[in-house]
Phi, psi and omega in degrees: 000143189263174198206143174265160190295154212277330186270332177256003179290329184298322179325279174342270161338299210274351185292132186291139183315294181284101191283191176280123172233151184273146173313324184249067188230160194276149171245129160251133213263142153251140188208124163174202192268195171318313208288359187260304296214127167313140186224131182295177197273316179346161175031023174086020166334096177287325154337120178207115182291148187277338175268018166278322207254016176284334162315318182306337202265354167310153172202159144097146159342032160243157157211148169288136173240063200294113188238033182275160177190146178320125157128320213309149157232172194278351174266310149028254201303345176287298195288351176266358187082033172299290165293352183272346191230050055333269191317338187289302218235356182273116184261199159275145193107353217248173189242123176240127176246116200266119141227109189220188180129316153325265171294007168271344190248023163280104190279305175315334182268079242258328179301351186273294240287118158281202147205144190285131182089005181218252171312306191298317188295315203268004178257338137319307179287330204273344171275330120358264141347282178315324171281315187294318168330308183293352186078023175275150169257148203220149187237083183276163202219126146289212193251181156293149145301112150267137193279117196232099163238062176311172185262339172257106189293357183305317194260147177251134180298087136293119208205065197301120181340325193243045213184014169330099185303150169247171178105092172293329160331295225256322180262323193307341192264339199301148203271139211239161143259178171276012183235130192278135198242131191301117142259015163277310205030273164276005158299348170246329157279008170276325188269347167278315191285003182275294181287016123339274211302317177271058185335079184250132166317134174224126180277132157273111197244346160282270178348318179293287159023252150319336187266319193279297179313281189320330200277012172248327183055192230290314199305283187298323189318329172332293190317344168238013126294203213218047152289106190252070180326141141341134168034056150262276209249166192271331175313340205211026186321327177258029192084190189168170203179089153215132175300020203226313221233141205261121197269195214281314178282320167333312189280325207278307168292236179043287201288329186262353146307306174334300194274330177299328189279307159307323159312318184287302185288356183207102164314305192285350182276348194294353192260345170295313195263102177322110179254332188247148186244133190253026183245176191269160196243000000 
């Protein structure tokens, strides 16, 4: 499994939210949840949503423009006007990379909550639709894989975005199986079946994932998540122990999954994206 060098993880840790953007640059607008979603730096934070760190895999007259944020659903995100100042701001050339489905599959949260094959589908079409209007190429996405290895597969694991167990002490021992198990479920299937209809690129970013977290299993996988000791960083004295959310090296392969991926589903995009890496493995 590959792992990144020890120099670009340091990269990672020190990048500033906002890069340097060029004036005549191509944009790419990101819309999605936490797992997207820029974090602030303060008190030694480890958190990081992967399209924060999507710049590092960049080169050449681009920039990220990330308006993914905690909580969001694709109705959200409709309904706080989120997407109207993405629209707002989207020229021709420009790139909307679509990912939701964490919050959207709150059923208990009714400002969030879609259903897949109804709401979730048709709020999909319309960021779809809507980007192409501006003359944007629009990108869909699933979700990340959250990382679930009960011991009884049968059961799906809860380990909600605004809902992290804490205490790291008290948990960090509790006992995992080796199979990583889905808690998205059809929730996954709307954005393959959105970009079908709309003949939109579309990345499989569970499955990519999915591949990686199973391919580390239970144990190492930690390492890319918001497994948090007790009394380390100040952001978190008491720890924490969460499965949804990506830590600094987590987002940072994640982003360079990513991007790699973009390459493949969007031609015009390859020249934008660093595909090869010179680090060890």
């Amino acid at each position: 499994m590959k792992i990144l060098s020890t120099f670009f993880l340091a990269a990672a840790a020190a990048f500033a939210v906002n890069a340097a953007e060029p004036a005549d640059s191509v944009t790419i607008f990101m819309i999605g949840d936490s797992t997207m979603a820029n974090k602030p730096l303060a008190d030694e934070n480890q958190e990081r949503g992967w399209g924060q760190m999507l710049p590092l895999m960049l080169q050449g007259p681009v920039k990220v423009d990330n308006h993914a944020v905690n909580g969001s659903s694709t109705k959200s995100f409709i309904d706080e006007g989120r997407w109207d100042k993405v629209m707002s701001l989207i020229k021709p050339g420009d790139y909307v990379v679509i990912q939701f489905g964490h919050n959207d599959e709150k059923a208990g949260k009714p400002k969030k909550y879609t259903v897949p094959g109804g709401t979730f589908d048709e709020n999909l079409r319309k960021f779809v639709t809507e980007a192409r209007s501006k003359g944007a190429q629009p990108i869909l996405m699933n979700s990340i894989v959250r990382r679930n290895f009960p011991v009884d597969t049968a059961a799906v694991h809860v380990d909600r975005d605004d809902n992290p167990p804490v205490g790291f002490e008290n948990v960090k021992h509790a006992p995992e199986g080796t199979l990583l198990i889905d808690t998205h479920k059809a929730y996954l299937d709307a954005p393959r079946r959105v970009a079908r209809e709309l003949a939109v690129p579309f990345v499989e970013m569970n499955t990519l994932t999915h591949n990686l977290v199973q391919g580390l299993g239970a144990e190492k996988s930690r390492e890319l998540f918001m497994w948090i000791p007790e009394g380390k960083y100040a952001f978190c004295p008491k720890g924490k122990v969460d499965n949804t959310h990506l830590n600094i090296k987590g987002a940072t392969i994640v982003s360079g999954i990513a991007a790699r991926a973009m390459a493949e589903a969007v031609p015009s995009l390859r020249k934008y994206i660093v595909t090869e890496y010179n680090y060890t493995y």
